[in-house]
C-alpha positions as CSV (number, residue, x, y, z in Angstrom):
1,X,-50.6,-33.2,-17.0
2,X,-53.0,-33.2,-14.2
3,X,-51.0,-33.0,-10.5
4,X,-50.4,-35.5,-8.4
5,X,-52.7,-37.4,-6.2
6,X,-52.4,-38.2,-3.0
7,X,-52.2,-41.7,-3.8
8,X,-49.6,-41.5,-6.3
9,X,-47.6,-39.2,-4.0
10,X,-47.8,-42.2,-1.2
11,X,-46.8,-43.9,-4.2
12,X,-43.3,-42.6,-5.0
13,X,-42.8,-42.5,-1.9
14,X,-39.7,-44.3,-0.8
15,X,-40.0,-46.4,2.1
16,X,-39.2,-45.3,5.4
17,X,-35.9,-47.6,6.2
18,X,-34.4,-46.2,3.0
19,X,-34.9,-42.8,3.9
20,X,-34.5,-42.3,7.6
21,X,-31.2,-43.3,7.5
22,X,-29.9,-40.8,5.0
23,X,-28.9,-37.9,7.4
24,X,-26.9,-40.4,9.7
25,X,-24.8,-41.6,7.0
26,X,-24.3,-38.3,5.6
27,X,-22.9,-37.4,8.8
28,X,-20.8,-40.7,9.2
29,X,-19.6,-40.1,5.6
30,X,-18.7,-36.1,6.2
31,X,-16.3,-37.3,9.5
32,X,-14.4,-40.0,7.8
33,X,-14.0,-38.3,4.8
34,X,-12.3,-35.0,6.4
35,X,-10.2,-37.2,8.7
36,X,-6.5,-37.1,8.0
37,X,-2.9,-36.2,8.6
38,X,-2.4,-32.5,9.7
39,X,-1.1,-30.4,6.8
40,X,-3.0,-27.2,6.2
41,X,0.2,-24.8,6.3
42,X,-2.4,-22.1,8.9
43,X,-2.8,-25.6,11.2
44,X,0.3,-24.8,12.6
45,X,0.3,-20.8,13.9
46,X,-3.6,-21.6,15.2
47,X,-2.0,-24.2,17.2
48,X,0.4,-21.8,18.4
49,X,-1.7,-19.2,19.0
50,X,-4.2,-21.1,21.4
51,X,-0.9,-22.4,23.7
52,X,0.3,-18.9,23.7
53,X,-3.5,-17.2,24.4
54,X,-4.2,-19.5,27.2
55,X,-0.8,-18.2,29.5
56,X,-1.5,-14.7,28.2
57,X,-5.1,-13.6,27.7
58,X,-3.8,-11.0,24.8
59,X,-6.4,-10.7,22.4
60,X,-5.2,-7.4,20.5
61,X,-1.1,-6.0,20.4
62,X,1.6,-6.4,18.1
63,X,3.1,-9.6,17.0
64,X,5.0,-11.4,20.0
65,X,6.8,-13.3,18.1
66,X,8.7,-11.7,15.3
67,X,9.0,-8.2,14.1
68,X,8.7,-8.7,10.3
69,X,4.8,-8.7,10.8
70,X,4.4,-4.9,11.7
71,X,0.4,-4.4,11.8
72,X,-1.8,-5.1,14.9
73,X,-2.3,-8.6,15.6
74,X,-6.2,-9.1,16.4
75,X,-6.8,-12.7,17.3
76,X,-10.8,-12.5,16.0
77,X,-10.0,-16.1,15.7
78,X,-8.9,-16.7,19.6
79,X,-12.4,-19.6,20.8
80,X,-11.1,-22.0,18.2
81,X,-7.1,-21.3,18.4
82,X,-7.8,-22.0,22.5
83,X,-9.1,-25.5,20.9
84,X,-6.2,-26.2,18.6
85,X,-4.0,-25.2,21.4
86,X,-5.6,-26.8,24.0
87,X,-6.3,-30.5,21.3
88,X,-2.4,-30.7,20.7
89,X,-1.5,-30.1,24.8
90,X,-3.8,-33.5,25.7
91,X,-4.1,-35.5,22.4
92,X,-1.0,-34.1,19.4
93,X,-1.7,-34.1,16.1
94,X,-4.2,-36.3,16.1
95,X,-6.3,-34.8,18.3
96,X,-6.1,-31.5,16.5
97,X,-7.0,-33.7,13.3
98,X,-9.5,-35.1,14.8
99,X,-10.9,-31.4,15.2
100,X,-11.6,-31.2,11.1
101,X,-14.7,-34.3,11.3
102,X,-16.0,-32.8,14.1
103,X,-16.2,-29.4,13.0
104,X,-17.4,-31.1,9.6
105,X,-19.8,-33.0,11.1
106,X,-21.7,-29.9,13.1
107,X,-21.2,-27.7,9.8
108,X,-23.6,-30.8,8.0
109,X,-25.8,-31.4,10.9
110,X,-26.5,-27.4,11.1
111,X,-27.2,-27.0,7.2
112,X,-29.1,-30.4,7.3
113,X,-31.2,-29.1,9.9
114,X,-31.7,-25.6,8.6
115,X,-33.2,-27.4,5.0
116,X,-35.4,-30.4,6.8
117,X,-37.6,-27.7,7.9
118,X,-38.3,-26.2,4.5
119,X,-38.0,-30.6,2.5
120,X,-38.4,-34.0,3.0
121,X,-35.6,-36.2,3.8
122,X,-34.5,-36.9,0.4
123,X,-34.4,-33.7,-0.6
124,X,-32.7,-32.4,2.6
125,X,-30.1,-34.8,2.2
126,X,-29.4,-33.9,-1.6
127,X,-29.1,-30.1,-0.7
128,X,-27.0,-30.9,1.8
129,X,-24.9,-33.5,0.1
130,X,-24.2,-30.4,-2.6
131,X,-23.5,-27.6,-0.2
132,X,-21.2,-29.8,1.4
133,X,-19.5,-30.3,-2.2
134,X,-19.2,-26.6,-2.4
135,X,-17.8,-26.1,1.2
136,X,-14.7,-29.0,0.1
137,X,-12.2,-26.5,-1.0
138,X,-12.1,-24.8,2.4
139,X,-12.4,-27.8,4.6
140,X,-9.2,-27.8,6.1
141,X,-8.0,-27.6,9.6
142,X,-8.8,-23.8,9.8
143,X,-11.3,-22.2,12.1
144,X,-13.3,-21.2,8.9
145,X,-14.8,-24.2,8.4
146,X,-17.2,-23.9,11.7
147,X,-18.5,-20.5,9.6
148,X,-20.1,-22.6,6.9
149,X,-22.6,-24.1,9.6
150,X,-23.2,-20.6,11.1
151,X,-23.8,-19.3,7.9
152,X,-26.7,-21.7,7.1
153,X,-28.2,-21.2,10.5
154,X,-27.9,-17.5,9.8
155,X,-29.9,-17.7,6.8
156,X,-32.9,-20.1,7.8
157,X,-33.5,-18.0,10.9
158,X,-33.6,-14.8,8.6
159,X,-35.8,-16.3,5.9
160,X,-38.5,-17.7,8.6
161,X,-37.9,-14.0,10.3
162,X,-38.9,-12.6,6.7
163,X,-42.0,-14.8,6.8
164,X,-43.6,-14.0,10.0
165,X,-41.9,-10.7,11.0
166,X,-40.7,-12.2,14.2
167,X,-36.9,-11.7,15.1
168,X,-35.1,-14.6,16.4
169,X,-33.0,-12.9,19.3
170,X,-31.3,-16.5,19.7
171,X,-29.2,-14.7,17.0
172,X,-27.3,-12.5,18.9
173,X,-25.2,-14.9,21.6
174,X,-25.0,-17.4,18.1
175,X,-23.4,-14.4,16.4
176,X,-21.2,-13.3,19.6
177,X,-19.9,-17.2,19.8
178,X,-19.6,-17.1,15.9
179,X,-17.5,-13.8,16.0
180,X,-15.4,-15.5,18.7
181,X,-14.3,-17.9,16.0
182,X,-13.8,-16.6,12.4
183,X,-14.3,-13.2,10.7
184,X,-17.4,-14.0,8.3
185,X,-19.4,-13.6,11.5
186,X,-20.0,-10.3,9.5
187,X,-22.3,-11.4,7.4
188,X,-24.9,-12.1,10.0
189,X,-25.7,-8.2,10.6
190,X,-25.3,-7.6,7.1
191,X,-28.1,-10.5,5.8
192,X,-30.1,-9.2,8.8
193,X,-29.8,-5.4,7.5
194,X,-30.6,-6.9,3.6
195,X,-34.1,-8.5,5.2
196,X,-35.3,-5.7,7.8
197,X,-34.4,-3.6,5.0
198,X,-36.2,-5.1,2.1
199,X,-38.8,-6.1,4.0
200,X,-40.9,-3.4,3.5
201,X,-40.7,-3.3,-0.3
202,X,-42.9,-6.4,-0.5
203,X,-45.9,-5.3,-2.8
204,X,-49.2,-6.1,-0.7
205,X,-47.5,-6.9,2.6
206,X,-45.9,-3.8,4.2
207,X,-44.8,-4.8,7.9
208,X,-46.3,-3.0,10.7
209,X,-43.6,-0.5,11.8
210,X,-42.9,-1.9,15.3
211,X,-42.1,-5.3,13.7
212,X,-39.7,-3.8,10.9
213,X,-38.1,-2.1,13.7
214,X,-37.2,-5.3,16.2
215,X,-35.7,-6.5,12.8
216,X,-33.7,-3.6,12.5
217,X,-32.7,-3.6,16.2
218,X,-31.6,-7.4,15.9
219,X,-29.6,-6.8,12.6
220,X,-28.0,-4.0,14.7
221,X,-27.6,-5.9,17.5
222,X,-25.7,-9.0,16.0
223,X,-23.1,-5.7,15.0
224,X,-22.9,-4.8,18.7
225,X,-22.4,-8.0,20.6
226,X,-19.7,-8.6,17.6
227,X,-17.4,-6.0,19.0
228,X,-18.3,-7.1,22.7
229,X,-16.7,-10.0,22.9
230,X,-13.1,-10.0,24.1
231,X,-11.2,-8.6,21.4
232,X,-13.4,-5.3,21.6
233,X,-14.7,-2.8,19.1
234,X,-11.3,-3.5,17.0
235,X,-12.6,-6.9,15.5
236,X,-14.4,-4.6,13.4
237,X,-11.3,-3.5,11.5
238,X,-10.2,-7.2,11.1
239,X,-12.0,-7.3,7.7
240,X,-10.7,-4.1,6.6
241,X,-6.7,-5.1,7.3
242,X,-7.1,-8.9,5.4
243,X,-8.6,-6.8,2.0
244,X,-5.7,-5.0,1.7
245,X,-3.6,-8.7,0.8
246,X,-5.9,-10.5,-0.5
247,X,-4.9,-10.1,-4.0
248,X,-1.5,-11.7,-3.2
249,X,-3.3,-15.1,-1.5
250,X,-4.4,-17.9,-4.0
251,X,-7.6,-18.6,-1.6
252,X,-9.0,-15.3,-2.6
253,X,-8.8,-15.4,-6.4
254,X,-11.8,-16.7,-7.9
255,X,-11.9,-20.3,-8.6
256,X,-11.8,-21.7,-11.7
257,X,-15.0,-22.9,-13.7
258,X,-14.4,-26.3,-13.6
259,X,-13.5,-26.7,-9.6
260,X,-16.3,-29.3,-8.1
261,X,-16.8,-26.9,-5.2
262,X,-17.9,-23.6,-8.0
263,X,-20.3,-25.9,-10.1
264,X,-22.4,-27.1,-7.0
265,X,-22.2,-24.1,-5.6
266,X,-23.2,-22.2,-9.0
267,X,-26.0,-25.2,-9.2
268,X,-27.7,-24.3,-6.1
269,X,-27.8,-20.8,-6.3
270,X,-29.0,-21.0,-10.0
271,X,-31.7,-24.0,-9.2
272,X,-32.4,-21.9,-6.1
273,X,-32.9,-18.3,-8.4
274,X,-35.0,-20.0,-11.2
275,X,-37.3,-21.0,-8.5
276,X,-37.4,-17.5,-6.9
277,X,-37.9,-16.0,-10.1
278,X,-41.7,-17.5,-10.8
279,X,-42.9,-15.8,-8.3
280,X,-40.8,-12.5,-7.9
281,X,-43.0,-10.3,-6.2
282,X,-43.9,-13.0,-3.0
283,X,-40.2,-14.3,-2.8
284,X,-37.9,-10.2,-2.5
285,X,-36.0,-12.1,0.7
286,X,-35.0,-15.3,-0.6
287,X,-34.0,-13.4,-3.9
288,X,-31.7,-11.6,-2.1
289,X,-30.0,-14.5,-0.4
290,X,-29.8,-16.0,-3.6
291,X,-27.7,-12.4,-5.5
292,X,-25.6,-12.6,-1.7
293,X,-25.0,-16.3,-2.5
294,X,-23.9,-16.3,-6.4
295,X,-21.6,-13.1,-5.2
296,X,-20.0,-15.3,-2.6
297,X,-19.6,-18.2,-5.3
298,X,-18.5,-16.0,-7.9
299,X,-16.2,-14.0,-5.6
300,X,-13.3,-16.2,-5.0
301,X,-12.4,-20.0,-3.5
302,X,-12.3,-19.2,-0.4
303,X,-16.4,-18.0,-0.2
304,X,-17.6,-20.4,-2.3
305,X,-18.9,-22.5,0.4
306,X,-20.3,-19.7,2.4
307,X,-22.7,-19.0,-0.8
308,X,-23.5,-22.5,-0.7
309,X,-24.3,-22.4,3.0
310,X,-26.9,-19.3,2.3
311,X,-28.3,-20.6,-0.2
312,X,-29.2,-24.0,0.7
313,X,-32.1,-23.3,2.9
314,X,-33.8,-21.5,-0.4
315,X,-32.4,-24.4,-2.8
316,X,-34.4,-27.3,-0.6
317,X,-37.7,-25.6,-0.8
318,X,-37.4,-25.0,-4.5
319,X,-36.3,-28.7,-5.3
320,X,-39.4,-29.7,-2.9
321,X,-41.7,-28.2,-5.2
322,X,-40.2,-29.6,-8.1
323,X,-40.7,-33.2,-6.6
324,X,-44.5,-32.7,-6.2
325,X,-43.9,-34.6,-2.7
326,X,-45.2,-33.9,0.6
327,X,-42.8,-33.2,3.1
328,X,-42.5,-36.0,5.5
329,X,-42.9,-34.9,9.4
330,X,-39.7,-35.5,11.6
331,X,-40.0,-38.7,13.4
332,X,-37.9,-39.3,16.4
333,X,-36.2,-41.8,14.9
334,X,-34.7,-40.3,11.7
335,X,-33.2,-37.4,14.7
336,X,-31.9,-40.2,16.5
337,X,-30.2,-42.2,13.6
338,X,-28.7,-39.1,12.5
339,X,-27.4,-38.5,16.2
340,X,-25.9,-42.0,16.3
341,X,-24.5,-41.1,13.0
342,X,-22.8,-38.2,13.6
343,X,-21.2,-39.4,16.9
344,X,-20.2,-43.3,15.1
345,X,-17.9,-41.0,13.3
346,X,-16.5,-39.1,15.7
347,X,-15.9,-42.3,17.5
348,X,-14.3,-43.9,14.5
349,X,-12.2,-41.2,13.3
350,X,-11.4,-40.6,17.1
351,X,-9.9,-44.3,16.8
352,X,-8.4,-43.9,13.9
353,X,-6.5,-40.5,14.1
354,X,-3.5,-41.6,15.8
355,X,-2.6,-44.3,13.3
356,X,-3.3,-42.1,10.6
357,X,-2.8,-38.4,11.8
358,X,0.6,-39.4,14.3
359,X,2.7,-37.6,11.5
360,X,2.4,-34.1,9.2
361,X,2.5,-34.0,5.6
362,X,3.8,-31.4,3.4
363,X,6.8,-29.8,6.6
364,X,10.2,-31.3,6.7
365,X,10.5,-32.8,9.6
366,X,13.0,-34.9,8.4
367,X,15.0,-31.5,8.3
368,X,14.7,-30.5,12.1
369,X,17.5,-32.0,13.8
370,X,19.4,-29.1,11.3
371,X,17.3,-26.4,11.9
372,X,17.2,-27.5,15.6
373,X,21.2,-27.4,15.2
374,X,20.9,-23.0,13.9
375,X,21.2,-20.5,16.3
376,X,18.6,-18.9,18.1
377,X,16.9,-15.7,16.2
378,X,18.1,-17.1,13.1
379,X,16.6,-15.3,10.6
380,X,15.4,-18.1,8.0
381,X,13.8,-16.9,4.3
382,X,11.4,-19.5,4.2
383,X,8.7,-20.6,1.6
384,X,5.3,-19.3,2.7
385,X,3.6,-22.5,3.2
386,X,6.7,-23.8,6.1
387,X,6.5,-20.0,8.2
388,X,4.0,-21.8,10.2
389,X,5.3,-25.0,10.8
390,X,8.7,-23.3,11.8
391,X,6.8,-20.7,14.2
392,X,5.3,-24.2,16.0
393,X,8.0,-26.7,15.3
394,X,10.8,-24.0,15.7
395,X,9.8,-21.4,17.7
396,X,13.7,-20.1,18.3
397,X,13.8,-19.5,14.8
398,X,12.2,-16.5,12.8
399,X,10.6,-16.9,9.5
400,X,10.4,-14.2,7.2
401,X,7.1,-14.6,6.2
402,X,3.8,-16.5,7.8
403,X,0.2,-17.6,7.1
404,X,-1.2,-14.7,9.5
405,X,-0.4,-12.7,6.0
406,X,-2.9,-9.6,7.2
407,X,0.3,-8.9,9.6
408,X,2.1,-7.8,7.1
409,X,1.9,-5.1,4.0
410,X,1.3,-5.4,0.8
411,X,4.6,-3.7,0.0
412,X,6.3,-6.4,2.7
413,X,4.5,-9.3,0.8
414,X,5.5,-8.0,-2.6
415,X,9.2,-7.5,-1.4
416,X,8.7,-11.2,-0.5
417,X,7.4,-12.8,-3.8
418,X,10.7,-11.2,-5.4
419,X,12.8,-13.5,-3.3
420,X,10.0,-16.5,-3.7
421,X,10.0,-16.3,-7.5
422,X,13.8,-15.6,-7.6
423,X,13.1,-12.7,-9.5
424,X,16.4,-10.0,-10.2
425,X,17.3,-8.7,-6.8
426,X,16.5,-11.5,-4.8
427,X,19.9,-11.7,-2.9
428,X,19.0,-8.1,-1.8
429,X,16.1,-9.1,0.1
430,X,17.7,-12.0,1.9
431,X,20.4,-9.2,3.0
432,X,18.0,-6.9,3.8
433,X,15.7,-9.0,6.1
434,X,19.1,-10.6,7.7
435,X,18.6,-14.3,6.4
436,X,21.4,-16.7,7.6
437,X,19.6,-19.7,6.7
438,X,16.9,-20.2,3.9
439,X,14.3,-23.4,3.7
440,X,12.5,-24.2,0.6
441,X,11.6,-26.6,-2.2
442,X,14.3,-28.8,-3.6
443,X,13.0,-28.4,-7.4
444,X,11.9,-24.7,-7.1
445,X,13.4,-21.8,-9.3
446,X,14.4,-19.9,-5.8
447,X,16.1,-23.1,-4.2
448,X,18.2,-23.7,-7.5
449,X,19.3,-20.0,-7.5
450,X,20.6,-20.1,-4.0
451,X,22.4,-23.3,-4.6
452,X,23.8,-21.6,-7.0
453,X,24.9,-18.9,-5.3
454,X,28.6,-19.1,-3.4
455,X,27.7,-17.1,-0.6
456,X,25.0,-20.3,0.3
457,X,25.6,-23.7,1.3
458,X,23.7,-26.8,1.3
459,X,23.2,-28.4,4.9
460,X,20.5,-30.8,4.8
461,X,17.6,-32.1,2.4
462,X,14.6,-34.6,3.0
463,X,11.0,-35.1,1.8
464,X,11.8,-32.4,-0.9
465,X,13.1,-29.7,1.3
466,X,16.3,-27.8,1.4
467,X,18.0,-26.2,3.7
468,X,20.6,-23.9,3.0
469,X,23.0,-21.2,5.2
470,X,24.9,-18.4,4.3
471,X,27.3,-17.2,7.1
């Protein structure tokens, strides 16, 4: 089949006022789509968190508010905890929900961005339109989400850097403000290290020393200013203290084959590698984003979108190929439609939050006149996903367990799924932690065994919750 001419290109082109506004209404869709009540069970200790870091200014030091969590506290998270914390003191819940489309709505400007300069507008808008899909399962009202978008940034930069040898020093105050917000900041020395260091493999086109070196000295760099912001050198240990749970948290087991998120993540990184791999020797760098990527994706829920954040930058210039279409130039207006775009959905969702965000889901409120009613320092066995909310909501009270699960051992976490699956000796680990009060699940196997039990007595139930005490 002979290629395409330029006329038949013009041809299948489509016309102008169908494409421009593409980005926009991605970005209008993204906001109203993540807009609702708060009810991410980690919502609640970020909030927390913020309120307590903006009287204290503690970064690093044992947990102040219980002492079941016995490891280090490092708040690597402590930029966007200051904006939950300081959201809920001006606006409530629905300002802090309001905080999930505008994080979305940067994280699909930034990958939307990061692919128009390799595709056209149609082809931007699919890529994005799929990473997006693959970022769902971890769009929640966590400061991980603002990772995705830094992720995607990350990668472009290093790609072009790859190309023409020049580093982009603009990546060491994006990685300090990135490592200010969530732990994956990590991976931005790490791709950086992967690219200097392949760099010089490329058959035909070994880099002139000096230049592999300034790559070198950024990768290394984005390590240092990492452990200069506040927290200090110890935010480097924050990865190593989360690996040692993560086999006990259902975000980091692997998700399963048929989850939206893993296909259109796996279908990036796959359209992405077949395109790599017709021209192996010329494409080393984006081959290696593409491995890092199906890693992320293979890994376990909660990276999925991450590897379809790399990846995307590599994914839109492969599919741009495929279409046989010139890339159209940015016009000012196809910017400015996707500006008004993105900030006609903040605006909406901004009016909409307190109608539809004014009230949690998944806490019993309906319960807190009762645990209001308990004694300050009760100790409360708790289900995992309400340590949070009672930390917030409760903060007299003390949970046995929390979301900030790093804080504790995996010994302490294991002690704890023997009580939450009401395995044999669960009545020796409410004794042993001091539990006078226990809140959980109405129709869970744990609930119905304390029920059971005479040393406990009902007190209160609503919106499927119990509440039990024990003297």
């Amino acid at each position: 089949m002979p290629p395409p001419t330029k006329d038949s290109a013009r041809a299948s082109r489509l016309p102008p006022w169908l494409l421009l506004p593409l980005p926009g209404l991605l970005l209008l869709g993204i906001a109203v789509h993540t807009l609702g009540p708060v009810h991410d069970p980690d919502t609640w200790w970020h909030i927390r968190s913020g309120a307590e870091l903006a009287r204290t200014w503690t970064f690093v030091g044992p947990d102040p508010w219980h002492t079941f969590a016995t490891r280090t506290w490092i708040r690597h998270e402590w930029l966007l905890d200051l904006a939950f914390g300081s959201a809920n003191r001006i606006g409530g819940l629905p300002a802090v929900a309001w905080l999930l489309p505008a994080m979305a709505v940067a994280v699909a400007g930034s990958v939307y961005a990061v692919v128009r300069s390799r595709a056209g507008v149609l082809v931007s808008a699919v890529v994005t339109a799929a990473a997006l899909l693959s970022m769902t399962g971890s769009l929640s009202l966590r400061p991980q989400v603002v990772s995705f978008g830094f992720a995607a940034v990350m990668a472009g930069a290093w790609l072009d850097s790859s190309r023409d040898l020049r580093p982009r020093w603009w990546l060491l105050p994006m990685t300090w403000v990135w490592a200010c917000c969530h732990g994956f900041w990590i991976l931005s020395p790490l791709i950086g290290l992967l690219v200097a260091g392949v760099g010089v493999l490329v058959p035909g086109h070994p880099p002139e020393r000096r230049q592999r070196l300034r790559l070198v000295g950024l990768a290394l760099g984005s390590l240092a200013v990492g452990a200069a912001t506040p927290v200090g050198p110890k935010l480097l240990l924050a990865p190593f203290q989360v690996s040692t749970i993560t086999a006990y948290i259902q975000e980091w087991q692997r998700s399963p084959v048929t989850a939206p998120p893993f296909l259109a993540g796996l279908v990036l990184t796959i359209g992405a590698g077949l395109w790599v791999a017709r021209r192996p020797k010329e494409r080393v760098v984006p081959m290696v984003l593409v491995l890092l990527a199906l890693g992320l994706v293979i890994e376990s829920r909660r990276t999925v979108g991450l590897g379809g954040a790399i990846v995307a930058p590599v994914a839109a210039a492969g599919l741009q190929q495929l279409v046989s279409r010139p890339r159209e130039r940015r016009v000012t207006l196809e910017t400015l439609l996707a500006l008004l775009g993105g900030a006609a959905g903040l605006a909406l969702t901004a009016a909409l939050a307190p109608s539809v965000a004014a009230a949690p889901q998944g806490v019993p409120t309906g319960l807190s006149p009762n645990l209001d009613a308990l004694p300050a320092r009760t100790v409360v066995c708790n289900a995992y996903d309400v340590g949070s909310w009672l930390l917030f909501a409760h903060p007299d009270l003390k949970p046995v367990i929390d979301g900030r699960t790093e804080l504790y051992t995996a010994a302490a976490v294991r002690s704890y799924l023997t009580f939450a699956s009401a395995s044999p000796g669960w009545p020796a680990y409410a004794a042993r932690m001091g539990c006078s009060a226990a809140l959980l699940p109405s129709d869970s196997a744990i609930a119905r065994a304390v029920a059971a039990d005479p040393a406990w007595s009902a007190t209160g139930e609503a919106q499927g919750w119990s509440l039990y005490t024990s003297p």
